[in-house]
C-alpha positions in Angstrom: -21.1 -1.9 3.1 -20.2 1.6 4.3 -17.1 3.1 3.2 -14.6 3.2 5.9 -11.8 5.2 4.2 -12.5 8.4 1.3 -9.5 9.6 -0.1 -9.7 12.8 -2.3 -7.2 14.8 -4.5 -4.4 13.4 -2.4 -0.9 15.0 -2.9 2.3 15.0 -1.2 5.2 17.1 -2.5 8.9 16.6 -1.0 11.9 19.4 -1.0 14.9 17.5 -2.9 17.2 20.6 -3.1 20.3 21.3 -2.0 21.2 23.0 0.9 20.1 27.1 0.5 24.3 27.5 -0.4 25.0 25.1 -2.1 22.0 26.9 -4.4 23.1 29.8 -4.0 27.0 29.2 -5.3 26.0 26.8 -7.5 23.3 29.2 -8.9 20.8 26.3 -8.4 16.6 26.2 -8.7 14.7 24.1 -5.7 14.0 20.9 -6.7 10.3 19.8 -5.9 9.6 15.8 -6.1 5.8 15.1 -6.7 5.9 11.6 -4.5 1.7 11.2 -4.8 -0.2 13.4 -6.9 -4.1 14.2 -7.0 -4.9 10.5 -6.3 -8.7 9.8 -5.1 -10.3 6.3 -3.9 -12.7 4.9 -1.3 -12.2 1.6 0.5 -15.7 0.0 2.2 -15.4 -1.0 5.3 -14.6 -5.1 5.7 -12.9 -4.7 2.0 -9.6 -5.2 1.2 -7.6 -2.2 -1.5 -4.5 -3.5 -2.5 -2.3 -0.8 -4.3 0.6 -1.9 -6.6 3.2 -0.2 -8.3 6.7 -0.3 -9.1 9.0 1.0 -6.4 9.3 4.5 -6.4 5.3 5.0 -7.6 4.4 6.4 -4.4 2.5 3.1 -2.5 4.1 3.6 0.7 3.8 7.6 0.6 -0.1 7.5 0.9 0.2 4.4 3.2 2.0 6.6 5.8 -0.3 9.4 4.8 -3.6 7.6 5.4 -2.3 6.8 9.2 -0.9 10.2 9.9 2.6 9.5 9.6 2.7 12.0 6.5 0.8 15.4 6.3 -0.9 16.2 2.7 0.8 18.5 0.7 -3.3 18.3 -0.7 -6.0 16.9 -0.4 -7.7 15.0 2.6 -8.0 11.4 4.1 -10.9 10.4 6.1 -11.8 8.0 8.8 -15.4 7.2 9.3 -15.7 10.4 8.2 -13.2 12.6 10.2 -10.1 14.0 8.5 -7.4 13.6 11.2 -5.5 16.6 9.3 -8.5 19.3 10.1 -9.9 17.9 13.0 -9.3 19.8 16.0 -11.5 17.5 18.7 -8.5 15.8 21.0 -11.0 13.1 22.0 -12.3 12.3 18.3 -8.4 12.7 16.9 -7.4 9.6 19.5 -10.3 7.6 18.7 -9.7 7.7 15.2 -6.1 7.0 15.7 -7.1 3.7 18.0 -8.9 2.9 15.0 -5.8 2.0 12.9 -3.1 0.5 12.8 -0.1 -0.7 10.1 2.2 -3.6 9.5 5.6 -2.7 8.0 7.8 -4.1 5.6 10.6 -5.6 7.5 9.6 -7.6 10.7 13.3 -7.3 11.5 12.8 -3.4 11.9 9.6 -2.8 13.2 10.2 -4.8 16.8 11.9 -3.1 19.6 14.8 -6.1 20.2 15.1 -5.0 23.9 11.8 -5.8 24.5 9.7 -9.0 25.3 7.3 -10.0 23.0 4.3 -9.4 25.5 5.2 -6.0 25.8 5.8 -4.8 22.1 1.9 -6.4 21.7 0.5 -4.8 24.2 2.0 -1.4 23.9 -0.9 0.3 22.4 -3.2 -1.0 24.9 -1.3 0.0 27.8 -0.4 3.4 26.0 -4.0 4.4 26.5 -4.4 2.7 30.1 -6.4 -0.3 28.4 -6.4 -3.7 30.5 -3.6 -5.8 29.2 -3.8 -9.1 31.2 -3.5 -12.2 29.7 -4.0 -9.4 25.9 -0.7 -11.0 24.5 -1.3 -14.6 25.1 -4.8 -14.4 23.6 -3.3 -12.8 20.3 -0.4 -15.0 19.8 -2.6 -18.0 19.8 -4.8 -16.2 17.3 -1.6 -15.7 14.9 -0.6 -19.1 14.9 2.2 -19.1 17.8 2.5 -20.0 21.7 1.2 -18.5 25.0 4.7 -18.6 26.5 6.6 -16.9 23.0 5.1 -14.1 25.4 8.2 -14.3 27.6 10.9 -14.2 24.5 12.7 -11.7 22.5 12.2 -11.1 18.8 15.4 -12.5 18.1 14.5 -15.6 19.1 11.8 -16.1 16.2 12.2 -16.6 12.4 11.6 -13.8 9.8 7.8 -15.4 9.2 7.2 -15.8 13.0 8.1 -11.7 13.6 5.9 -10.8 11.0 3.0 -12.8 12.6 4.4 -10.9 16.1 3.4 -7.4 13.8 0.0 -9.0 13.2 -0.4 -9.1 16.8 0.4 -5.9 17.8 -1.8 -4.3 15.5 -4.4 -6.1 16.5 -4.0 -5.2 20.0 -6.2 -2.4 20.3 -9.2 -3.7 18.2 -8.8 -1.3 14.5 -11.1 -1.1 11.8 -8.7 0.0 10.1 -4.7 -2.2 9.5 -2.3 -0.3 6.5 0.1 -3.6 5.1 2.8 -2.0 3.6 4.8 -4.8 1.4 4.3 -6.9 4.8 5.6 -10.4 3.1 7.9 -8.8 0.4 10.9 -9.3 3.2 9.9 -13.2 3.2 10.5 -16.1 1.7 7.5 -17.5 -1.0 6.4 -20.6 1.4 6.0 -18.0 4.3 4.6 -15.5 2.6 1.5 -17.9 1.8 1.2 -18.1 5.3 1.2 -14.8 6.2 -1.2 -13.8 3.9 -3.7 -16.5 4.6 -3.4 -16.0 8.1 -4.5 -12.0 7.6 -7.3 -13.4 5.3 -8.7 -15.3 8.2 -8.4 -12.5 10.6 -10.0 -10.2 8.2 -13.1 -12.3 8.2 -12.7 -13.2 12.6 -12.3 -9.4 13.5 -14.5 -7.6 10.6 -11.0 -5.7 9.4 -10.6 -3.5 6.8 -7.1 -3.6 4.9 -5.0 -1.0 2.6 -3.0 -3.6 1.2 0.7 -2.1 -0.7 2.8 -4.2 -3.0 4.8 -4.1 -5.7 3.6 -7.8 -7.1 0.3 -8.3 -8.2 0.4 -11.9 -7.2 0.6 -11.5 -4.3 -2.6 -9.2 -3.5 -4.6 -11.0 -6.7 -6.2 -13.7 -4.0 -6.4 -11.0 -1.3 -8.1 -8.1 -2.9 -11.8 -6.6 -3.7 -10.5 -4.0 -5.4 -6.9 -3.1 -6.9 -5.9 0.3 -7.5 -2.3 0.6 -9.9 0.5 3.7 -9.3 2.8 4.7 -11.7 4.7 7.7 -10.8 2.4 9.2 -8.0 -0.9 8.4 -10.2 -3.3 6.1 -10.5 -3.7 5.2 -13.8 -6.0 2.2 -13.4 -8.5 0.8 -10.8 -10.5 -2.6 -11.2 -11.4 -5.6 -9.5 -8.9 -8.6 -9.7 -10.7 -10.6 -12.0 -11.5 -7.5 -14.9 -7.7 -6.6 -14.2 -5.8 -9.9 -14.6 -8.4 -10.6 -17.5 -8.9 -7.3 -19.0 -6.0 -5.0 -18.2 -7.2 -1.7 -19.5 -4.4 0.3 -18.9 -0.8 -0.9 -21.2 1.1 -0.2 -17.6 -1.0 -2.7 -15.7 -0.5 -5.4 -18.5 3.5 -4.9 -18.5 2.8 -5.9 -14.6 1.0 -8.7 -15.3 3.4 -9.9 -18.1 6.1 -9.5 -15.9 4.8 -11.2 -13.2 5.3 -15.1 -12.4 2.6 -17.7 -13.5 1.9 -21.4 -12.5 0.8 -22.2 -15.8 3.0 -21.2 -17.7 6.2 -23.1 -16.5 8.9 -22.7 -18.6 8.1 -19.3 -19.9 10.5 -16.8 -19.7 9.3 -13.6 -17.6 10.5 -10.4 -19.5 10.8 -7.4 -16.9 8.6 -4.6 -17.1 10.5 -2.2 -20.5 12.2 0.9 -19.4 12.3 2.5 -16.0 10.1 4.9 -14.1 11.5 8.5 -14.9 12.8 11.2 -12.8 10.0 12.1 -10.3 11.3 15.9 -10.7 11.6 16.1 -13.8 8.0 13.9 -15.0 7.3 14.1 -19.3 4.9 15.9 -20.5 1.3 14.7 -20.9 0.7 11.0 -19.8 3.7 10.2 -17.8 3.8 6.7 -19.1 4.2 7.2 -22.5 7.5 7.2 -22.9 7.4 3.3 -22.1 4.5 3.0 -23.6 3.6 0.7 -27.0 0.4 2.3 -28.1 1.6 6.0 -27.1 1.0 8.7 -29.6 1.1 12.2 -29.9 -1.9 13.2 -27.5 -0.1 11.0 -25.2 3.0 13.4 -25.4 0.6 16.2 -25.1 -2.5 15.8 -22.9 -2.6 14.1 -19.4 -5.5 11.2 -19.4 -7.8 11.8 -16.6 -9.4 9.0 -15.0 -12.7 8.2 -16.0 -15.0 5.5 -15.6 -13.9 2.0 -17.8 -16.7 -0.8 -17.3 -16.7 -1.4 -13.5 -13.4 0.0 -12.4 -11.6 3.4 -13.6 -8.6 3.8 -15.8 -6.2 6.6 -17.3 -5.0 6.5 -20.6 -6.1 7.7 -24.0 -6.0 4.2 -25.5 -7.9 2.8 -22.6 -9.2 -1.3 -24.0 -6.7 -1.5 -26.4 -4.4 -3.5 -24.3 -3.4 -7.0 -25.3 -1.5 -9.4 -22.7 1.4 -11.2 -24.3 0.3 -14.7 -22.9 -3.5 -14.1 -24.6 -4.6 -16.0 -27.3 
């Protein structure tokens, strides 16, 4: 496998002040918000990454960054080895761009309601002058609806059926390349299931390579290769599915799993994750996490873990292995 996507030292910083006046009476500093910070991963082409975090960790930041939606504060994103922010080749910039595509969070949103379903999947083809006849009909059928839902309006589908209409569309124009930001997180649990089955199989039909953002690890446990874990623009751990949801090695990526719902183990009460995420302005010192931490001490108040290879994946955190899930023996 070639790697599809390299993402290095990525950063994105956001002006949060207050208007210049308002400063300037109020005798006020800029505030600076740090949404993504210095955060570096590779995804091999036909591979799914699936990065998960609590809201606010900065999952949906690099999503929009990676298909150019976003510019870098820092850092670089490239696809198939061309970094759409430096490149200056009008023909290679366009190819590169046909080359992804992304499937938002609420299927209610994303669809233009004035306009038929054939046309919203066959925008991007036509965009470019591509041949479009009989394109929409072909792609329904491959997302588990009807030729003739062609000729209808988004309103006239469920929530599950629009999100299958997203599918479509971004499969339109052929990608390499489909960012899923929380695409079943608007759904209902039986439907989501679908959904995600139904990418699986297209991921093995079409060759796809996925960038998969959630806030449940659930969810992306069945769908990943490789998981990569946020917390506060960071990531503080990165691991395959089974060494994760067996071996946490970071205590942030256990509280996830902790939290999170499990078929055996009806009955159980699920505590949420302790504490909240602090003030992205105003981060602690030192590892960022500590302050929710249970094995933090003082060099995590004073010292930033870097991450550093941990067994077959890569974590952050001066304790790293010393994690213990609640449910283990």
């Amino acid at each position: 496998m070639t790697g599809l996507v390299s993402i290095k030292g990525l950063t994105r910083v956001f002006d949060v002040s207050k208007p210049w006046l308002n400063r300037m009476i109020e005798r006020l500093p800029k505030r600076m918000l740090t949404a993504v910070s210095d955060v570096s991963f590779d995804i091999p082409a036909k591979t799914t990454y699936a990065l998960v975090g609590e809201s606010g960790s900065g999952k949906s930041t690099i999503g929009k960054m990676v298909v150019g939606l976003l510019r870098p504060t820092e850092g670089n994103v490239e696809i198939d080895g061309i970094d759409l922010v430096t490149e200056t080749d009008p023909a290679i910039i366009d190819r590169i761009r046909t080359d992804i595509q992304m499937i938002f969070q609420d299927p209610f949103a994303s669809l233009n309601p004035r306009w038929r379903v054939r046309d919203i999947i066959t925008e991007p083809v036509s965009a470019r002058g591509g041949n479009i006849d009989g394109l929409a009909e072909k792609l329904l059928v491959q997302v588990g609806l009807a030729e003739e839902d062609a000729g209808k309006y988004p309103h006239q589908f469920s929530g599950g059926q629009r999100q299958r209409l997203c599918v479509a569309r971004a499969l339109a124009s052929e990608p390499k390349l489909i960012v899923c930001d929380e695409p079943t997180s608007a759904l209902d649990v039986s439907v989501q299931a679908q959904v995600l089955n139904l990418m699986s199989d297209l991921k093995e039909d079409h060759g796809l390579t996925y960038l998969f953002i959630s806030h449940d690890l659930t969810v992306v446990r069945h769908m990943a290769d490789t998981i990569g874990v946020l917390y506060l623009g960071r990531l503080v751990e990165e691991a395959s599915p089974t060494s994760l949801f067996n071996e946490p090695a970071h205590p942030y990526t256990a509280m996830l799993i902790d939290a999170a719902p499990r078929l055996d183990a009806f009955g159980r009460e699920v505590e949420p994750p302790e504490g909240e995420i602090p003030d992205p302005t105003d981060p602690p010192s030192g590892c960022a996490f500590h302050p929710r931490c249970p094995l933090a001490t003082d060099i995590c108040k004073a010292e930033r873990p870097k991450l550093t290879p941990h067994g077959a994946g890569r974590v952050a955190c001066h304790h790293a292995g010393q994690v213990r899930l609640k449910g283990a023996a």
